[in-house]
KEGU-540380 format. One record per atom (N, C-alpha, C, O, CB): x, y, z. Coordinates in steps of 0.02 Angstrom, whole numbers, plus 50000, padded with zeros to 5 digits. Glycine has a CB too. Layout:
<pts>
XYZ;...
</pts>
This chain:
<pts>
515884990349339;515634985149384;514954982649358;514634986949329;515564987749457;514654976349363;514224973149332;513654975249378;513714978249431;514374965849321;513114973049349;512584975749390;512044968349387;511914965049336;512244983849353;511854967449446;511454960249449;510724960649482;510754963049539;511904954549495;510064958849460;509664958949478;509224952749520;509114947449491;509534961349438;509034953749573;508974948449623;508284947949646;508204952949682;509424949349680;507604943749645;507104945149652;506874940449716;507194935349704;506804944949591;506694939849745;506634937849803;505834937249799;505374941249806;506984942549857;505874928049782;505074924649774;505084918749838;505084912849821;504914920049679;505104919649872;505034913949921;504364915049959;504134910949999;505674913749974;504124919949946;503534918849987;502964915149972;502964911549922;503314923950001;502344915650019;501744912950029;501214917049985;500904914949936;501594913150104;501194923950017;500604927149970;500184924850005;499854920549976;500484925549894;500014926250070;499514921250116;498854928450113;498254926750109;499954918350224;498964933250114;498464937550099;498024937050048;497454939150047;498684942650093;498354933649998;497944933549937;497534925649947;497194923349902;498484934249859;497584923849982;497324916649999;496864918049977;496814924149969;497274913450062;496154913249950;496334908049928;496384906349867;496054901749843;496084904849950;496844910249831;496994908749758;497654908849773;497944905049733;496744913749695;498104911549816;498764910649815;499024903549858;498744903449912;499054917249842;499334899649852;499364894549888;500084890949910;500384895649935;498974890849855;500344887349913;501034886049940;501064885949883;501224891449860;501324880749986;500904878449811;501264879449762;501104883649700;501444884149649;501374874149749;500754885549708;500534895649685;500574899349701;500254903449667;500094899149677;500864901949751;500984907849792;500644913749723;500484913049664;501984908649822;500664918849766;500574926049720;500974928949671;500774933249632;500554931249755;501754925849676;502204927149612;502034924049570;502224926649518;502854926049612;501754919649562;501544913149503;500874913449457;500694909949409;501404905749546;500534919849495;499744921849469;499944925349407;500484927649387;499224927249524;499254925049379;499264929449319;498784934649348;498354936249306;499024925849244;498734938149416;498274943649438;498244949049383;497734952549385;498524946949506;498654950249336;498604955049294;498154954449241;497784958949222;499134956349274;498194946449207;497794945749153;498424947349073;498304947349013;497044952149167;498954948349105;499524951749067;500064944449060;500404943949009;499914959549117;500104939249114;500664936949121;500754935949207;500504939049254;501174941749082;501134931049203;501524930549296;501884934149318;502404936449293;501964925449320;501564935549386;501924942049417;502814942649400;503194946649373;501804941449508;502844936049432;503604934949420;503844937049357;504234941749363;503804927949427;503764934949290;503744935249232;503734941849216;504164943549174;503284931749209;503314946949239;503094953349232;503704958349258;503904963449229;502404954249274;503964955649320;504554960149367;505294955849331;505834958249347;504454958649481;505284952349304;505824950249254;505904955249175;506334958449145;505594941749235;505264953649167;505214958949101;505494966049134;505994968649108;504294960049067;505184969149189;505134975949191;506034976649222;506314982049228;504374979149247;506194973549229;506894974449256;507644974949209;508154978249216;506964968549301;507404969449153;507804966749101;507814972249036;507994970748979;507484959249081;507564979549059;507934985549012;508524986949056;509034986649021;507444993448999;508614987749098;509064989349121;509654984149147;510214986349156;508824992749159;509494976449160;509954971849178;509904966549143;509364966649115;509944970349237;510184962049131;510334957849072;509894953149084;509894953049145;511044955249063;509404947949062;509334942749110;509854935249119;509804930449158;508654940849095;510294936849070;510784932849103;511154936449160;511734934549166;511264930649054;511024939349188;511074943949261;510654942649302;510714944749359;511004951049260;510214939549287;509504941849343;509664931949384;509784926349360;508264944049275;509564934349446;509644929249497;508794928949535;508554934149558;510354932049557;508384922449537;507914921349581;508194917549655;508604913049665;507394917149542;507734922249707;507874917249766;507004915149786;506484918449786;508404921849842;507154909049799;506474904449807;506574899549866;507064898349902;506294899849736;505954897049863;505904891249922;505824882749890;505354881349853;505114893249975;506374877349909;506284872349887;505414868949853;505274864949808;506594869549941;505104871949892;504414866449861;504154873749804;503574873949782;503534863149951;504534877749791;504294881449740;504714880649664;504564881649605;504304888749768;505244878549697;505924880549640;505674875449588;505514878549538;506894878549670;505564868449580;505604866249508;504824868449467;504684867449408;505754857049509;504374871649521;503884876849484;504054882149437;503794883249382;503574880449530;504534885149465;504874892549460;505124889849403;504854892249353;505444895949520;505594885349392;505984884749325;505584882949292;505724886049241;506534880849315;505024879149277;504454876449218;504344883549197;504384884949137;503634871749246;504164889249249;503584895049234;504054902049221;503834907049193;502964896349311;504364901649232;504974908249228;505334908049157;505534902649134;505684907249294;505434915249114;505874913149042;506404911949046;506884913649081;505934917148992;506254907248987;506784901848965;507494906948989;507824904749036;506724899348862;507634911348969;508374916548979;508534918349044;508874923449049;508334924048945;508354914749110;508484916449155;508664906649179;508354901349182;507914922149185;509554910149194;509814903649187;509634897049254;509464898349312;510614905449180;509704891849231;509484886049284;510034888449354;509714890849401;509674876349246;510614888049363;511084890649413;510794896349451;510854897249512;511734892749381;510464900449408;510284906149437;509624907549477;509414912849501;510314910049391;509294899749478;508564899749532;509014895849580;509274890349572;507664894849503;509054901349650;509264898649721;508614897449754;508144901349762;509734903749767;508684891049773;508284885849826;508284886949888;508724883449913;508504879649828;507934890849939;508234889250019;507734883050039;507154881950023;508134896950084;508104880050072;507834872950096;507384876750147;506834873950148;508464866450131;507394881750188;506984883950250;507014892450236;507524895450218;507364881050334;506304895650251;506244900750253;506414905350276;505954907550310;505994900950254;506954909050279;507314912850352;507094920250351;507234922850404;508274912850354;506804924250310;506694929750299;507124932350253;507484928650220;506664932550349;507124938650246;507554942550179;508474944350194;508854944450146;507094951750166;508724945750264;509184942550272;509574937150229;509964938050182;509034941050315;509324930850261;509864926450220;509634926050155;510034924150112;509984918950246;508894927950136;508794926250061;509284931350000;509394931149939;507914927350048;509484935850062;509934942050010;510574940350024;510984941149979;509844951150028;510754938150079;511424938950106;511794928550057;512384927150044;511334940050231;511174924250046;511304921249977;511554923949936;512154925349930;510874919549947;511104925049901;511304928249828;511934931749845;512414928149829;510714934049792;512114937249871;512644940949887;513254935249869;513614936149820;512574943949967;513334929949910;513854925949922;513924920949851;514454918349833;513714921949996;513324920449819;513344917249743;513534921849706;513704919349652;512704914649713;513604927149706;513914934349656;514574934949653;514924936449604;513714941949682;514754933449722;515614935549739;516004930449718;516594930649703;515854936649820;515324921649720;515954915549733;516084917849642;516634918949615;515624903949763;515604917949620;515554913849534;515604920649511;515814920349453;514714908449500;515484927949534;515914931749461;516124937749487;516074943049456;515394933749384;516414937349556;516664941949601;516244947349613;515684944949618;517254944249581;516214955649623;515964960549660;515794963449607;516114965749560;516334963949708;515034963149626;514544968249581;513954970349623;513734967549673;514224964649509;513684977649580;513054980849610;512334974449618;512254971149566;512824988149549;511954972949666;511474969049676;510804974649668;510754979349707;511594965149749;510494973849632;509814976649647;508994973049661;508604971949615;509774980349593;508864972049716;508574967949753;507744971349740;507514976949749;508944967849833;507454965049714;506674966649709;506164962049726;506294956149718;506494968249646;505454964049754;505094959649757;505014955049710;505474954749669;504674961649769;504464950549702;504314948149653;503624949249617;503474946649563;504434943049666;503234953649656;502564954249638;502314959749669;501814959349705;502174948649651;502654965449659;502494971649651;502364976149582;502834976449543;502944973849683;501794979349565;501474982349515;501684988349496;501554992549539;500894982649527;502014991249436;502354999449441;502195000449376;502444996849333;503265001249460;501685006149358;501215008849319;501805010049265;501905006549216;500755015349352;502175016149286;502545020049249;503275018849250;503675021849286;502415026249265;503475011449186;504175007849217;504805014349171;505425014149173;504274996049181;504405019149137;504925021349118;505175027149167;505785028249160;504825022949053;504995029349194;505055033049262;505345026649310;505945026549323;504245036649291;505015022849329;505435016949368;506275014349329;506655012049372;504835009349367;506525014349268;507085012549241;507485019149260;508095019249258;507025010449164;507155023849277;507525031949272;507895030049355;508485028349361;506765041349268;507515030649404;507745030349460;507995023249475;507895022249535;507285032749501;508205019249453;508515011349473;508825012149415;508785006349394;508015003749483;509155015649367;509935019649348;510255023249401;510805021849424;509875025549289;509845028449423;510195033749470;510515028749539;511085029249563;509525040549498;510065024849558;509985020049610;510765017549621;511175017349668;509425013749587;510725014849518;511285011549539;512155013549527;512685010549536;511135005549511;511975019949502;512595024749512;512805025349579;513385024249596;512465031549490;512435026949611;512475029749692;512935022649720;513505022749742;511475031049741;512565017749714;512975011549766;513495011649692;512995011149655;512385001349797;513915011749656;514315010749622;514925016449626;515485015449603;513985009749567;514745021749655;515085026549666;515545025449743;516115027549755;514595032449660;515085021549789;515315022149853;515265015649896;515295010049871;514975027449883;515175016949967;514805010149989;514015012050041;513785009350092;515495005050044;513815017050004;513135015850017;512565010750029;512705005150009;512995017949985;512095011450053;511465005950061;510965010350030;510685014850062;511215003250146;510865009149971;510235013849930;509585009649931;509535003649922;510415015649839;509105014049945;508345010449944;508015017349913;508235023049918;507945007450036;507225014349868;506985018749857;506225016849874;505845012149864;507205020749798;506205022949905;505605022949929;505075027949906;505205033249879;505685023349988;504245025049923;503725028449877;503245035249913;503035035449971;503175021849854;503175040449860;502695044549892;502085042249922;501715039049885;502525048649851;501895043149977;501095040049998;500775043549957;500995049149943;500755040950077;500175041249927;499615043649917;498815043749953;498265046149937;499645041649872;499075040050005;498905039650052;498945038750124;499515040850132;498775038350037;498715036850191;499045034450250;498955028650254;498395027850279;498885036950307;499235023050242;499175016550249;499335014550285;499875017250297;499305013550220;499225010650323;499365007150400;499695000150354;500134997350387;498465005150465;499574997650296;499724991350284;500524990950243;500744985950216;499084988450243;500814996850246;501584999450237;502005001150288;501755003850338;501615005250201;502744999550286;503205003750334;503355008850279;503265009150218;503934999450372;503695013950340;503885019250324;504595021150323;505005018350358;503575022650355;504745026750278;505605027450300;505665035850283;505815038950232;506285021550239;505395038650376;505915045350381;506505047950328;507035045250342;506315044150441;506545052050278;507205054850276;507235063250300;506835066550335;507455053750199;507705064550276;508055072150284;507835076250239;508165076550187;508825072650277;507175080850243;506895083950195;507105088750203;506755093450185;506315083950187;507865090550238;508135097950228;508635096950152;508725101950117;508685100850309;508855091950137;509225090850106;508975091550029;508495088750002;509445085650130;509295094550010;509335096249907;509425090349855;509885086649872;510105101249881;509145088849803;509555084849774;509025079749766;508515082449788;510215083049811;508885073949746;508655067149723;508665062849788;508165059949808;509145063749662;509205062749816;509635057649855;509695060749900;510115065149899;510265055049833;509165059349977;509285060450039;509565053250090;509695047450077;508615063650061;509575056850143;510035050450194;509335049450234;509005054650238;510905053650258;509055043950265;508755040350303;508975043350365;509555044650381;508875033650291;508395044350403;508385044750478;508195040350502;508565038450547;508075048850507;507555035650489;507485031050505;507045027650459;506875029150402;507385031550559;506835020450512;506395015450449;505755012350504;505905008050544;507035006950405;505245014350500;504665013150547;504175007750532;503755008250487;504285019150553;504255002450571;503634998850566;502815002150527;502655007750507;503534997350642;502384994550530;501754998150512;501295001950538;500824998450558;501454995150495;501195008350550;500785011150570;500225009950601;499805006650570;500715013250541;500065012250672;499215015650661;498705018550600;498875019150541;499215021350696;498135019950622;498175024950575;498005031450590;497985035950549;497845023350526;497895031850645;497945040650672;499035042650677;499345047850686;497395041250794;499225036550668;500025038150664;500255039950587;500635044750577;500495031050689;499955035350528;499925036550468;499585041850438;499685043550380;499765032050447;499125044850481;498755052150438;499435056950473;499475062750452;497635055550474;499835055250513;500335062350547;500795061650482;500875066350443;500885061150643;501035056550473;501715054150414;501375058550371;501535064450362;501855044650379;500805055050337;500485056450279;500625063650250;500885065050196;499795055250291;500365067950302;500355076150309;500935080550320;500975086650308;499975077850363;501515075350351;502125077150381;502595081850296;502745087550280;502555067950421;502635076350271;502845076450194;503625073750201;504065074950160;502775085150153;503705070050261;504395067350286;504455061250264;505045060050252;504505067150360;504135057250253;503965050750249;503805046950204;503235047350182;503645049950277;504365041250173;504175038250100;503715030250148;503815029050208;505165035850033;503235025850102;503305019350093;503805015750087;504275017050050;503065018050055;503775012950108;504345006750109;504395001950060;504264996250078;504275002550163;504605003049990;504614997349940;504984990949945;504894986249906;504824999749884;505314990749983;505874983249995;506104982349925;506104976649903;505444974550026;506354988749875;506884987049838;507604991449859;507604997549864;506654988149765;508004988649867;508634991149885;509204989949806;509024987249754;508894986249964;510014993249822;510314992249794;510994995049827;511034999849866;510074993549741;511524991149804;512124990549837;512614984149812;512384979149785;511944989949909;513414985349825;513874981749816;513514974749848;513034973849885;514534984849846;513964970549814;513724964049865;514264962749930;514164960449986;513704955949814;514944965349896;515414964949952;515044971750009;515264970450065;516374966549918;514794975350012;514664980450051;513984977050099;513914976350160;514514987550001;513614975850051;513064971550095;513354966150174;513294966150236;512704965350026;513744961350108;514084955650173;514614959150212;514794956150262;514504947950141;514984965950198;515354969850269;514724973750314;514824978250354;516034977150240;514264971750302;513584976150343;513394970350382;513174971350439;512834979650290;513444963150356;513094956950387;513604956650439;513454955150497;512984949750339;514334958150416;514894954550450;514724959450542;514754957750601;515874956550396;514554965850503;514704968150556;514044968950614;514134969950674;515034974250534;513264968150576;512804970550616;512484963550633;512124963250684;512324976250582;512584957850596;512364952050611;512724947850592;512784946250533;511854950850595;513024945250641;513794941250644;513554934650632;513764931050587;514294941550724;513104933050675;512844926050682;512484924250602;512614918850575;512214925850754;512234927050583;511884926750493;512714926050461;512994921450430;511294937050453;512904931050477;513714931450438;514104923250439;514134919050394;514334937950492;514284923250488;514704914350494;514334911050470;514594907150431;514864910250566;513594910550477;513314904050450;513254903250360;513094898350327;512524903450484;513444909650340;513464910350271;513904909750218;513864909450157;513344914550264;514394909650267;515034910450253;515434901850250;515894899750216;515334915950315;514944898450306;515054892050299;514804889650215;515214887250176;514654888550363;514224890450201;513814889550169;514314890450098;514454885150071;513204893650187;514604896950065;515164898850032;515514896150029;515564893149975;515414902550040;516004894850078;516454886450076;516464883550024;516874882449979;516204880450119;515674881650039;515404875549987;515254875549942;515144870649907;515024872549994;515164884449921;515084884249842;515354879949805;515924878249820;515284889249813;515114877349757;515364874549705;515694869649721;516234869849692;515674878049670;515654865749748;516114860549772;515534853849776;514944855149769;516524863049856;515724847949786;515274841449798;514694841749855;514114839749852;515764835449818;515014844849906;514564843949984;513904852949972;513394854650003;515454845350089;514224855649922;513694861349918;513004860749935;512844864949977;513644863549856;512564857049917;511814854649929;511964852849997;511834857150038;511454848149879;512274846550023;512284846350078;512314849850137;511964849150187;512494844250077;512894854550126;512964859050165;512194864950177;511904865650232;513624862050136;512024867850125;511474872350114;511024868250157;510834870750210;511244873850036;510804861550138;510184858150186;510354857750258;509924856650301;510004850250164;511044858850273;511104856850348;511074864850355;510484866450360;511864851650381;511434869650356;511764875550363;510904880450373;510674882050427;512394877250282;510644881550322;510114885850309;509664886150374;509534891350404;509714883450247;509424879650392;508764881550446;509164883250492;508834884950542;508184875650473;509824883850502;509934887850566;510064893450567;510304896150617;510344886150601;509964895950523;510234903850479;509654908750533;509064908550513;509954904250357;509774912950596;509334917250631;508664921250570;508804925450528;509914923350670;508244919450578;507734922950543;507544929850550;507114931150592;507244920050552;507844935650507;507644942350526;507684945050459;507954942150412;508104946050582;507434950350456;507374955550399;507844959650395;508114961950445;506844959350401;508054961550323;508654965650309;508254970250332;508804972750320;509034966450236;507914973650351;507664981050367;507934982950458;508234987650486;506624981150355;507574975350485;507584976950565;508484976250569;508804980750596;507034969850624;508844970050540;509674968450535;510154975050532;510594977050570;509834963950462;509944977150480;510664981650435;510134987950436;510294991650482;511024978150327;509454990650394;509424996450370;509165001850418;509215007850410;509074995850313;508824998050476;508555002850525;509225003750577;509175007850622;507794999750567;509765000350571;510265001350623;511025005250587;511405008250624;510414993050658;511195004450503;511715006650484;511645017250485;511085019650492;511815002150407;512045020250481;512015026950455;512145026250388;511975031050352;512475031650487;512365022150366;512415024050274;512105020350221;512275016950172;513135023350246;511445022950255;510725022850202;510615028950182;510675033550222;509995020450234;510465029750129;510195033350067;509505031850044;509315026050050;510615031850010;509105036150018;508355033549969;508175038549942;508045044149964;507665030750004;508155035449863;507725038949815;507105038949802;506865033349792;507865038149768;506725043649798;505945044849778;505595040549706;505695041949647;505885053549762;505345037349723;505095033349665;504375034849652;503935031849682;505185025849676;504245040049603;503405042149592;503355038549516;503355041849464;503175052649590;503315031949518;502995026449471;502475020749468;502485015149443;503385023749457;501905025249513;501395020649496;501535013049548;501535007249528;501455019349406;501625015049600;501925006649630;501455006349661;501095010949681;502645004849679;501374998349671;500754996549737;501154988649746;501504985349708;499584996049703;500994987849793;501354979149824;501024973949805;501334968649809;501364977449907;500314973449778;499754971449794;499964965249840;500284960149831;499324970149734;499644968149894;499834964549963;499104961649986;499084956150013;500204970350026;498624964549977;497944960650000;497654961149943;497864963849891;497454963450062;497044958049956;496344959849878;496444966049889;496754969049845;495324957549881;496234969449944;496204976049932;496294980249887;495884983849861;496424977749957;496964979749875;497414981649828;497434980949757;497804983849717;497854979649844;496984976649746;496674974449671;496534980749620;496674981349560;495904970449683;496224984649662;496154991749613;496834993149560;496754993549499;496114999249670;497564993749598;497884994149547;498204991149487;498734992649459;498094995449564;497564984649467;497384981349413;496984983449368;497074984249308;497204976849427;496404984549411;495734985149372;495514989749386;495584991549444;495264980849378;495094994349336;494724997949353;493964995949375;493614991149362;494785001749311;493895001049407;493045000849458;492445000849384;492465003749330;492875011549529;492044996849410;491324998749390;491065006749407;491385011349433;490834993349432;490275006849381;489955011849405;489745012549486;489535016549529;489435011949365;489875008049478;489625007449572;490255004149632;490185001849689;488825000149579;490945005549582;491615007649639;491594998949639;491904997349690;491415013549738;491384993149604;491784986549621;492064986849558;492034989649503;491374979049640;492494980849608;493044977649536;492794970149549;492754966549598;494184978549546;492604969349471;492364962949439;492644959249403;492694961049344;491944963349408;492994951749426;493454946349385;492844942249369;492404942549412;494144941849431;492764939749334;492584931949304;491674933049309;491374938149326;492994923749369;491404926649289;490684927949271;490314929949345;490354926749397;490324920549232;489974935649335;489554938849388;488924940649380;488784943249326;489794943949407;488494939949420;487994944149430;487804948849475;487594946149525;487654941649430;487784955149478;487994958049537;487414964149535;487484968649493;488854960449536;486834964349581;486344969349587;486354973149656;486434969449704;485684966249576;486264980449671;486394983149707;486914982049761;486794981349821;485964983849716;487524982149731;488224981249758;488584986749718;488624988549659;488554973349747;488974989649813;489464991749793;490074993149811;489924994449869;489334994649780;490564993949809;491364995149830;491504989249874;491644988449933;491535002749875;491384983549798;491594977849821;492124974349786;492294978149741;491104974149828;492384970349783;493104966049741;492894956649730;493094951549759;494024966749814;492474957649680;492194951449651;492654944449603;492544944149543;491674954749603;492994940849624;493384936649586;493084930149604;493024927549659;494144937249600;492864927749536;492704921549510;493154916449470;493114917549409;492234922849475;493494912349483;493924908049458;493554902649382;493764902349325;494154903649530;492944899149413;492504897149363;492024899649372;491874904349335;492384891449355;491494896849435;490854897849454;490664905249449;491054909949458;490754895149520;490014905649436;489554911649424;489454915649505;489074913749550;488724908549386;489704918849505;489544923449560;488914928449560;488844932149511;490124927549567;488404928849616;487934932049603;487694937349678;487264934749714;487424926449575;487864941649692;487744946149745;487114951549737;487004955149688;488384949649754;486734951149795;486184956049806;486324962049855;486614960449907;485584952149833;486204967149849;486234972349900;486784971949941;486624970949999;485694972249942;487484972449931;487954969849987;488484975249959;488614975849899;488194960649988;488774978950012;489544982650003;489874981250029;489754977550076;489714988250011;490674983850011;491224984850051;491424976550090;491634974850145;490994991550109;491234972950025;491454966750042;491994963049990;491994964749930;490834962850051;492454957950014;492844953349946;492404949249942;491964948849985;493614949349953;492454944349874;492254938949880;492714934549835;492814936049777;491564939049867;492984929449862;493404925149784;493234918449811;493244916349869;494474926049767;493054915249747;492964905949705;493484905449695;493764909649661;492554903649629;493784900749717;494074896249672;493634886149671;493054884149668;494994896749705;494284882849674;493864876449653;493694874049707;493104872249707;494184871049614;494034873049766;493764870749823;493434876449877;493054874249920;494324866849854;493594884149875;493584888449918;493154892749884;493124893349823;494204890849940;492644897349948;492484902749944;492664907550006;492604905950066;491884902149927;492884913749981;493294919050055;492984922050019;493044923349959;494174921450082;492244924850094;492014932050106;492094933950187;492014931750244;491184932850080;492344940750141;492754945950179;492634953350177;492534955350120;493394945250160;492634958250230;492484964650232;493114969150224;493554969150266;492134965950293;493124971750185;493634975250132;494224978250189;494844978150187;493194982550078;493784980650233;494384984450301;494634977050315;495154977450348;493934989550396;494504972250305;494904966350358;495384963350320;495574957950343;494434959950391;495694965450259;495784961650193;496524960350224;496794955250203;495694966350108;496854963850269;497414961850291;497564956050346;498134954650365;497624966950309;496864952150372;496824947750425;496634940950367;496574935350394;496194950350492;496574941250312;496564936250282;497184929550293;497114923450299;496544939350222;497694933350292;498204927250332;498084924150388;498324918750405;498814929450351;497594928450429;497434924350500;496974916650466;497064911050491;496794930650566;496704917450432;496264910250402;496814905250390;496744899650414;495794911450320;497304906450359;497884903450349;498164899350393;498264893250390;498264907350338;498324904550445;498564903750501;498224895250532;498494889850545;498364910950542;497454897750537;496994894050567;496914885550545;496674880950579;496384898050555;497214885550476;497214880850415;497644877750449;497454872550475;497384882950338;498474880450460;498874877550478;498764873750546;498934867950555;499314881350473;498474877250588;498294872950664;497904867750658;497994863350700;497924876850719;497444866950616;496884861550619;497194857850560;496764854150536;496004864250609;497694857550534;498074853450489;497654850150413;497644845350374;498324847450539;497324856950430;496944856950339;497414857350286;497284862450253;496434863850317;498034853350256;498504854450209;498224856550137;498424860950099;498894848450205;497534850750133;497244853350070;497194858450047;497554859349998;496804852350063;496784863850068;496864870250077;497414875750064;497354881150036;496764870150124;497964872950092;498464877750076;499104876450040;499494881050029;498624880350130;
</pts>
């Protein structure tokens, strides 16, 4: 059975504001200094899956970005467009239905697009095993990460730590934490991170839609119809925004019994806020991380990014700061996850420029 890799770029990246933007989002950055995220989780995937295998799902005002900036070997057919954002649901339960029309039933292995993993040869080890497991049966395999800490800015996923072996079964899948709830997990030793990479049949996926979300199911199924046929676009533009907006996690993985997850100790981080920048760069002597021209005197355990302009800080910690051309965001390092609220705020007062 073939094995297909599916990356799921439709988002905003509104945390990383204000360098990430609608038509830059955070898959499109070069945060590494290495290459685009996107570009980066294509490379790191393509030892193990072909990239004439590898499928993008995106959002219309991103997609003819995506094809300029994405390699050449990842075919034009294979960047899916959703006209409207529905969550990871239909953006998977897509692809799923483009696998079956055009080259029948194969393993899907579903990844962010701009997640960071230190150690990919340890990461190729377990997303083999991954994909034995859904190839053997009709499992729902996810792999999930050791904390190294208690993070409130992760879900979690309970398994069965009586169980032997690589491959335990899911008890459950928990929202984001407190953090007097995340130091219990933390300590528990029960409890992975939640990576949002999964793997599984695609026919097994859509008998999970058929059965746990009916209403996603028919509307997708309409959508299939139309594969390949004249009214296809059409259909997708009418069909999609009515597609119920929910997450494969809350849909299918927190409600099925036949989830599975493997331990993934490779260096992963989401980078989901600045915060998170550390697992780029290393710290100065005085615990900041420093992008672009700075001047920086008695500061410390701060996250300094300069786009052009000279940045210059006196006596100040435990703060972000990022330039770009029109914007400056300063921010206190604990708040790095309310950065979308600015966003938010953008959108009400109908500042488009901005975002």
């Amino acid at each position: 059975m073939k094995t297909y890799g599916i990356i799921m770029a439709g988002g905003a990246g509104t945390r990383f504001w204000p360098l990430s933007r609608k038509t830059t989002p955070k898959q499109l950055l070069n945060l590494s200094g290495n290459g685009l995220m996107i570009n980066e989780t294509i490379d790191r995937i393509s030892t193990i899956i072909k990239k004439e295998d590898i499928f993008i799902v995106t959002n219309t005002k991103q997609a003819d970005r995506m094809k300029e900036l994405v390699e050449d070997d990842i075919r034009s057919g294979h960047i899916l467009s959703e006209p409207a954002q529905r969550n990871t649901s239909a953006c998977i339960g897509y692809a799923a239905i483009e696998i079956i029309k055009k080259y029948g039933d194969g393993v899907m292995c579903i990844f962010p697009s701009d997640h960071y993993i230190k150690d990919e040869e340890r990461f190729h080890t377990v997303l083999l095993e991954a994909i034995e497991v859904a190839k053997q049966g009709e499992k729902l395999v996810t792999i999930g990460i050791t904390p190294t800490f208690p993070s409130t800015g992760y879900g979690y996923i309970k398994f069965d730590k009586t169980q032997e072996g690589s491959i335990k079964d899911v008890e459950t899948f928990v929202e984001k934490p407190n953090h007097e709830t995340a130091i219990k997990y933390f300590k528990s030793g029960e409890f992975l991170w939640n990576s949002g990479m999964f793997v599984w049949k695609a026919s097994t996926i859509l008998e999970n839609f058929k059965r746990f979300i009916p209403r996603v199911y028919n509307e997708l199924m309409k959508i299939s119809d139309a594969l390949h046929t004249e009214s296809e676009m059409d259909v997708i533009q009418e069909i999609y925004p009515n597609i119920p907006s929910i997450s494969i996690d809350y849909s299918i993985m927190e409600r099925s019994d036949d989830v599975v997850v493997l331990t993934g100790d490779f260096g992963w981080n989401d980078l989901g806020s600045w915060d998170m920048l550390g697992a780029l760069y290393d710290t100065d002597e005085n615990g900041n991380i420093i992008k672009g021209d700075q001047i920086n005197l008695e500061t410390t355990n701060c996250i300094s990014y300069s786009d052009k302009r000279l940045i210059a800080t006196i006596g100040i910690e435990n703060t972000i700061i990022v330039e770009t051309d029109d914007v400056v965001l300063v921010c206190n390092k604990e708040k790095a996850q309310d950065v979308k609220k600015i966003v938010d705020i953008l959108k009400e007062k109908g500042k488009e420029e901005y975002l």
